[in-house]
MIPA-643493 format. One record per residue (C-alpha): residue number from 0; y, x, z. Coordinates in Angstrom, 1 decimal, always signed. Layout:
BEGIN
<pt pos="NUM" y="Y" x="X" z="Z"/>
...
//
This chain:
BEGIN
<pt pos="0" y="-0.3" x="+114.3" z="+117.9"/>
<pt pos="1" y="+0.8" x="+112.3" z="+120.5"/>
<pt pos="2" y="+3.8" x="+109.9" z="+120.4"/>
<pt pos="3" y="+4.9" x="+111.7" z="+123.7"/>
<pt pos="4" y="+5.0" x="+114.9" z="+121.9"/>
<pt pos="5" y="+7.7" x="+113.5" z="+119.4"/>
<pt pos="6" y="+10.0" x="+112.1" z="+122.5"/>
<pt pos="7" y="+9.8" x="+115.6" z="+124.1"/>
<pt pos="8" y="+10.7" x="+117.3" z="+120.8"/>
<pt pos="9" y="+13.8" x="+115.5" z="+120.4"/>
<pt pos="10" y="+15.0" x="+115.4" z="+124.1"/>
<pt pos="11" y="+14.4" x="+111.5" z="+124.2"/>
<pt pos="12" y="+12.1" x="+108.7" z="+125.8"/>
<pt pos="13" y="+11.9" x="+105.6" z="+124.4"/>
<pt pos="14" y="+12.1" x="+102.7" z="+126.9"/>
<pt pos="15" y="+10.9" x="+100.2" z="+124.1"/>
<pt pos="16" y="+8.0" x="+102.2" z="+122.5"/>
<pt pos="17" y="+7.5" x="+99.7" z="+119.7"/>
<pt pos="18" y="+11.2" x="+100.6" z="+118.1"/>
<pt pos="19" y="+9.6" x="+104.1" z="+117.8"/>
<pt pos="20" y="+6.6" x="+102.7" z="+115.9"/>
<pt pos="21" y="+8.7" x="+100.5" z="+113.7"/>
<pt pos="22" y="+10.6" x="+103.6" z="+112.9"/>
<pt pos="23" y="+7.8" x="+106.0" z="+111.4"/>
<pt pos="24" y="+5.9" x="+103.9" z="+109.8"/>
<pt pos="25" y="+6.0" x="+103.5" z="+106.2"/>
<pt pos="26" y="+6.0" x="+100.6" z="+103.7"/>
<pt pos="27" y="+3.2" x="+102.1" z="+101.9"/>
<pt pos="28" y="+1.2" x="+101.4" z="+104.6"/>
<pt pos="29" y="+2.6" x="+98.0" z="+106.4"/>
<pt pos="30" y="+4.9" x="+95.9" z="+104.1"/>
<pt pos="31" y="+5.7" x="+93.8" z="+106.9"/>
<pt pos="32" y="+6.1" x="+96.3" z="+109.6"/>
<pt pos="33" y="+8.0" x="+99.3" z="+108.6"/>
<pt pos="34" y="+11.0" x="+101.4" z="+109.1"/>
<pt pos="35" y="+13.3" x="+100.4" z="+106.2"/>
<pt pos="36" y="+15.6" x="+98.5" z="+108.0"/>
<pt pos="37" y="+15.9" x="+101.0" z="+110.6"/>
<pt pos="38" y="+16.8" x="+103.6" z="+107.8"/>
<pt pos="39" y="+19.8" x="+101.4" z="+106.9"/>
<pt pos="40" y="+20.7" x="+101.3" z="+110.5"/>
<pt pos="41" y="+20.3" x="+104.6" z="+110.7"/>
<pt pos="42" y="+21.9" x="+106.0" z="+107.8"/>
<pt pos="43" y="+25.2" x="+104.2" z="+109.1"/>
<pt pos="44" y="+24.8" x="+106.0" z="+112.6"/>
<pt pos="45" y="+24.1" x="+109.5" z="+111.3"/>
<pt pos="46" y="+27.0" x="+109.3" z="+108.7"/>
<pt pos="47" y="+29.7" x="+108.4" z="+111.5"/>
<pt pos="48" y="+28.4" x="+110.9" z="+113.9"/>
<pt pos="49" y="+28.7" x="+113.3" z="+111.3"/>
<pt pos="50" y="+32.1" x="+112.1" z="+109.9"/>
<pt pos="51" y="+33.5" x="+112.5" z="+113.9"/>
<pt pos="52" y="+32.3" x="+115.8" z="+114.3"/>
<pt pos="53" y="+33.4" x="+116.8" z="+110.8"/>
<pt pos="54" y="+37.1" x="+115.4" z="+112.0"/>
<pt pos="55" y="+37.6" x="+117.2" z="+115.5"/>
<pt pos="56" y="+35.8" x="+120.7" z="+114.3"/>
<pt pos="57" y="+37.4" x="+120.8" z="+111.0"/>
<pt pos="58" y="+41.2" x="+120.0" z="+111.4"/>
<pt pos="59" y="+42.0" x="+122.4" z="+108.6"/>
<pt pos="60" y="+40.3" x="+120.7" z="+106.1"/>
<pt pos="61" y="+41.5" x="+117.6" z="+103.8"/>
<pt pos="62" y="+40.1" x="+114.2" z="+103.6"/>
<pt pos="63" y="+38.5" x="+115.3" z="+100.2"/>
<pt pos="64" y="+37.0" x="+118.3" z="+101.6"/>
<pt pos="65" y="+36.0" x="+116.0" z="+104.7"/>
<pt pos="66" y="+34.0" x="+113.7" z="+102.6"/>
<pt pos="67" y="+32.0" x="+116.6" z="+100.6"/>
<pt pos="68" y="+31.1" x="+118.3" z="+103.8"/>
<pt pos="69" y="+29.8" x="+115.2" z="+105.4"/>
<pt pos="70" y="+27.9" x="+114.6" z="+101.8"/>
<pt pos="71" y="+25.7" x="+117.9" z="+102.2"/>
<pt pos="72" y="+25.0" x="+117.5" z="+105.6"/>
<pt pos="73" y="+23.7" x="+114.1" z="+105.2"/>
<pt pos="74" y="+21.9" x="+114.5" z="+102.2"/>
<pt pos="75" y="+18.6" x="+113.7" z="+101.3"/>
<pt pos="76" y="+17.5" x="+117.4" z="+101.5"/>
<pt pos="77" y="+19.3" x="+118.1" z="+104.3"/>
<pt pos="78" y="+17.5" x="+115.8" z="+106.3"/>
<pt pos="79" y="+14.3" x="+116.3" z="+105.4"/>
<pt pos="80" y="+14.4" x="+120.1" z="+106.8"/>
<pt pos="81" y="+16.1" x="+118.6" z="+109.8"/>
<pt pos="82" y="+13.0" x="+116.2" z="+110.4"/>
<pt pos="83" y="+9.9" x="+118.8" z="+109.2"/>
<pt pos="84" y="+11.9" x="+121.0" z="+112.3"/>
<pt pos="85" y="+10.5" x="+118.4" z="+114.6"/>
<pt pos="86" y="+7.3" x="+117.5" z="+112.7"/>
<pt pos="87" y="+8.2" x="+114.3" z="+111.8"/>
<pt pos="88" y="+5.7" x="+114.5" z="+108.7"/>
<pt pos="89" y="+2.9" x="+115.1" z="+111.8"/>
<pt pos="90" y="+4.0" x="+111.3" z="+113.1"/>
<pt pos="91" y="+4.8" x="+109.6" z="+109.8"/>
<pt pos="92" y="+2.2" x="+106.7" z="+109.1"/>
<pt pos="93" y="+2.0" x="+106.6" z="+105.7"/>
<pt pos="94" y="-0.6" x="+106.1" z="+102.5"/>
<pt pos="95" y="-2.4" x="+108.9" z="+102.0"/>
<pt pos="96" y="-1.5" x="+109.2" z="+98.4"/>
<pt pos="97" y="+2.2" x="+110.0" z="+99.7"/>
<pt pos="98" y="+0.9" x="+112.4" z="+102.1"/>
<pt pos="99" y="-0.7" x="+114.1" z="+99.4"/>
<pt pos="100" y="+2.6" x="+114.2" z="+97.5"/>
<pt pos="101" y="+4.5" x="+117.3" z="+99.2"/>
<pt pos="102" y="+7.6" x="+116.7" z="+97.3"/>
<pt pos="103" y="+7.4" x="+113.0" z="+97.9"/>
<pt pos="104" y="+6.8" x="+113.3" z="+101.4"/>
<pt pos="105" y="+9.6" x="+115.4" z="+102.2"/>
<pt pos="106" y="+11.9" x="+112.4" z="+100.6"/>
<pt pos="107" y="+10.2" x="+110.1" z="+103.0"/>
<pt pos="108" y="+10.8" x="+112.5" z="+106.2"/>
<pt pos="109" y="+14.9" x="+112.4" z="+105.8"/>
<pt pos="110" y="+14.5" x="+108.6" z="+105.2"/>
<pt pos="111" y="+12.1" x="+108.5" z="+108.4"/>
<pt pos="112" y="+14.6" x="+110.6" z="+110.1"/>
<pt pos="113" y="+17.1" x="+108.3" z="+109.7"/>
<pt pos="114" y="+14.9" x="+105.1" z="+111.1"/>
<pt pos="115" y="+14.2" x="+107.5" z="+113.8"/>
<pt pos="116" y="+18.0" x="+107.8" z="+114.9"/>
<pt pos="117" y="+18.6" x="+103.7" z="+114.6"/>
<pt pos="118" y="+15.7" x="+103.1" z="+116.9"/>
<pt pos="119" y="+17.1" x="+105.5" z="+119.4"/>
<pt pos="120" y="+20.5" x="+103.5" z="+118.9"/>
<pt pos="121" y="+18.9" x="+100.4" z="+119.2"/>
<pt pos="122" y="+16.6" x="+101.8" z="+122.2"/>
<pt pos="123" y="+20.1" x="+102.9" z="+124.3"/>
<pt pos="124" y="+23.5" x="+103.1" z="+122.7"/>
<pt pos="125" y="+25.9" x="+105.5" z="+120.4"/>
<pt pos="126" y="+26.3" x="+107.9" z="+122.4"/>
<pt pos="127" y="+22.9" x="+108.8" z="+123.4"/>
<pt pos="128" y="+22.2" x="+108.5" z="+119.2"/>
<pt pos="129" y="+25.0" x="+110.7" z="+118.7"/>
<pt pos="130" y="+23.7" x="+113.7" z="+121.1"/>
<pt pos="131" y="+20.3" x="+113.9" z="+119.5"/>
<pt pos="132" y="+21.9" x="+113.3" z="+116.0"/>
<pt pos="133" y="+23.9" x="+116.7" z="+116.7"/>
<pt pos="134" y="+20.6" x="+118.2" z="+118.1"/>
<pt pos="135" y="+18.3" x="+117.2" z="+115.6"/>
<pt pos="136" y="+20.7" x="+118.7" z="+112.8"/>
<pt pos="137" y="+22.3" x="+121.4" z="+114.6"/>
<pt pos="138" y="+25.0" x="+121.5" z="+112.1"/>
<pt pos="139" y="+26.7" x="+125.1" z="+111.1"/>
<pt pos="140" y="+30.2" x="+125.1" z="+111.5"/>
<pt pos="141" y="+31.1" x="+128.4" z="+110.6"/>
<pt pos="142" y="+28.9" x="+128.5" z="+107.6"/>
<pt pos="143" y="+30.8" x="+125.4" z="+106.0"/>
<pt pos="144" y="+33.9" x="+127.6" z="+106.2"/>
<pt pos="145" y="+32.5" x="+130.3" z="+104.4"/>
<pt pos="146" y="+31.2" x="+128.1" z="+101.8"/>
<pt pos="147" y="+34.7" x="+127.0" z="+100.8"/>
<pt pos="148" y="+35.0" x="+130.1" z="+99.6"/>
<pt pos="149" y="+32.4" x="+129.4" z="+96.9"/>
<pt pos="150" y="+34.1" x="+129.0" z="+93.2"/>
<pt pos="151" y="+34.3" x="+125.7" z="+92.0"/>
<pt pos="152" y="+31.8" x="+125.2" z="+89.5"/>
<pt pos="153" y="+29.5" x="+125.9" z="+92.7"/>
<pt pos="154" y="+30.9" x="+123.6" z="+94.9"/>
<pt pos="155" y="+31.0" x="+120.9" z="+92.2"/>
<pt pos="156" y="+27.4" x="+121.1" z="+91.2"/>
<pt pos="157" y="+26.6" x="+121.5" z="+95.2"/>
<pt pos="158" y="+28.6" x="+118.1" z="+95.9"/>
<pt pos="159" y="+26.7" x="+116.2" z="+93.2"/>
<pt pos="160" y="+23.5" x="+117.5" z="+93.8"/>
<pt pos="161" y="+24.2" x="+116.0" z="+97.6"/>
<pt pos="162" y="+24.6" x="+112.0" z="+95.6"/>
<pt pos="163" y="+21.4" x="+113.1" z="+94.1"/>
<pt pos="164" y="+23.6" x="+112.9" z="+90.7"/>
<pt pos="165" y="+23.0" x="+114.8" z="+87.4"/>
<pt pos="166" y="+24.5" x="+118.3" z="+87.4"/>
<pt pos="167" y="+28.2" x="+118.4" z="+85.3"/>
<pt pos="168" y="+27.8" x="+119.2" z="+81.9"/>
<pt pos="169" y="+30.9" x="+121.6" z="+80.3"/>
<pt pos="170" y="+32.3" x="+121.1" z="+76.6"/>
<pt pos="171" y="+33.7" x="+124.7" z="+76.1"/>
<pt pos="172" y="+35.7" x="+124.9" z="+72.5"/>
<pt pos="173" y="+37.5" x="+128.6" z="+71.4"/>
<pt pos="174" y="+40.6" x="+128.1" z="+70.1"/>
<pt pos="175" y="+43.4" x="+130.5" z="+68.4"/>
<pt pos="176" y="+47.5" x="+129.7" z="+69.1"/>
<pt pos="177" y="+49.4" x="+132.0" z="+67.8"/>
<pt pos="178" y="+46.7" x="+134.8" z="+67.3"/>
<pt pos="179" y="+45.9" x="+134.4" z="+70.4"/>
<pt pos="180" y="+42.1" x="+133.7" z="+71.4"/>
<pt pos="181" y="+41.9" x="+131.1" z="+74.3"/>
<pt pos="182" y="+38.9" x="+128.5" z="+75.9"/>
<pt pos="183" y="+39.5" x="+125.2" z="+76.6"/>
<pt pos="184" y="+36.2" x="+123.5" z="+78.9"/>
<pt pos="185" y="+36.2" x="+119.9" z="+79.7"/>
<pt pos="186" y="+34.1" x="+118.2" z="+82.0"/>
<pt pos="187" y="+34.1" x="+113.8" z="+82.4"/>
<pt pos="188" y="+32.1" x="+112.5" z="+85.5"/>
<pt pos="189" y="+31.8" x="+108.9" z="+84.3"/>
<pt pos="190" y="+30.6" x="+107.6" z="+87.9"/>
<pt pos="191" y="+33.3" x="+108.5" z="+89.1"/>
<pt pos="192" y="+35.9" x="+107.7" z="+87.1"/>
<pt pos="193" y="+36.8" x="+111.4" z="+86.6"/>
<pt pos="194" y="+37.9" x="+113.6" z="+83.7"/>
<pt pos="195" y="+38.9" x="+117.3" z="+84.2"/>
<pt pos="196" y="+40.4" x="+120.1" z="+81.7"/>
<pt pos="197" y="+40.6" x="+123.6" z="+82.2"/>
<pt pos="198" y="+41.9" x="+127.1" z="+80.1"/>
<pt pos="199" y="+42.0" x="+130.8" z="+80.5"/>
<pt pos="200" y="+41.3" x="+133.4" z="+77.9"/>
<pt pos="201" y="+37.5" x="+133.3" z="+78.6"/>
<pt pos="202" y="+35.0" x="+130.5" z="+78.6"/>
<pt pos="203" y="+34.0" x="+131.3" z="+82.6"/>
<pt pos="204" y="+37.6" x="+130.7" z="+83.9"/>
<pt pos="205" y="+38.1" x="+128.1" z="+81.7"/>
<pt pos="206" y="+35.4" x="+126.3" z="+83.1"/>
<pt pos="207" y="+35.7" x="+127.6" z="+86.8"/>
<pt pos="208" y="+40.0" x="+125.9" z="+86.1"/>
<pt pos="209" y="+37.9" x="+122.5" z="+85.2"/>
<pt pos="210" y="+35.7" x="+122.0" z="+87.7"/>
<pt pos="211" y="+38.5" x="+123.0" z="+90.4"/>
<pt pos="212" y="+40.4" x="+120.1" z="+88.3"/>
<pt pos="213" y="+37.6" x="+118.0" z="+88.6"/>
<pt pos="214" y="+37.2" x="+118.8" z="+92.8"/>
<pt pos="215" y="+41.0" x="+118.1" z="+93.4"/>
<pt pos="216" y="+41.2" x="+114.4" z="+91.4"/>
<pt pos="217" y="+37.7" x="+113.7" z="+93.9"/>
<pt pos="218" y="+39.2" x="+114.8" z="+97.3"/>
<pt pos="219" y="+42.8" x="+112.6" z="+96.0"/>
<pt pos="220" y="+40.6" x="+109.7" z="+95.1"/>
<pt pos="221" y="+38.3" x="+109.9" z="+98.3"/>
<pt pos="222" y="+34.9" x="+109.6" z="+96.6"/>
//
């Protein structure tokens, strides 16, 4: 497939064709010539665009809500499907041994995604890299609402899984006050700094109490 193919699938023509080169072409192929640097660039761009967007649509929503938001729609997995939606994995120059690897490969199409949009910043200017950004990822407005309404252990493990970080693990004790049964679930994030307790009279709200602990110390603390 043509690299022409590529500029009309994303709604932009490069004016310095070797920036689109640079940015899907792998390591694995061309140690000296690759995207990685791009990605970094990249990565920046896509996260502010995002965080913008995220600011004027959203003015209900709290700085810590703000942040986990912007942390699923810029995730790894996130942008992968956004760049197999234009093909990118039909451009990528790569070894074949990572073409091979399906799961692998997806991996490298959100990081090729991201050297894609710093080449077109670097090619024109923000604002053109900001309208394809919001193309390319056609993010869902509405549906981020509704997710709030997701319980909290949800929303916790769907915030880490977004840092590519190991799911939360729960210590739930049953304990008896009074002849009265009650649950007491801890969870302790040590990357983050984060400890949360929770109690209820069964183990699954004693839990769901936690985590929504755990959610409100992240979105004071910004992480």
């Amino acid at each position: 497939m043509s690299l022409a193919e590529l500029e009309n699938s994303i709604g932009y023509k490069f004016k310095n064709k070797k920036l689109l080169d640079e940015a899907i072409t792998h390591k694995s192929i061309n140690s000296d010539f690759n995207n990685e640097r791009l990605e970094f660039l990249g990565d920046s761009v896509i996260s502010l665009v995002v965080s913008e967007a995220l600011h004027f649509e959203e003015s209900s929503l709290d700085e810590g809500k703000l942040s986990i938001y912007r942390s699923r729609i810029v995730s790894r997995s996130s942008l992968s499907k956004a760049g197999l939606k234009i093909k990118l994995n039909k451009y990528l120059h790569a070894g074949s041994a990572l073409k091979n690897n399906q799961n692998l490969t997806e991996t490298i199409i959100g990081n090729t995604l991201e050297a894609l949009i710093g080449a077109i910043f670097l090619d024109s200017d923000f604002l053109k890299a900001k309208e394809i950004t919001l193309s390319i990822l056609d993010i869902d407005f509405s549906k981020l609402l509704l997710e709030e309404q997701k319980d909290s252990k949800t929303l916790l493990q769907e915030f880490l899984q977004s840092l590519d970080e190991d799911l939360p693990e729960y210590v739930t004790t049953e304990k008896k006050e009074n002849g009265e049964i009650y649950f007491v679930s801890k969870i302790t994030l040590p990357i983050h700094n984060v400890f949360g307790e929770g109690q209820g009279k069964s183990k699954k709200i004693a839990e769901q109490e936690a985590a929504s602990n755990v959610l409100t110390m992240l979105n004071k603390d910004g992480k």
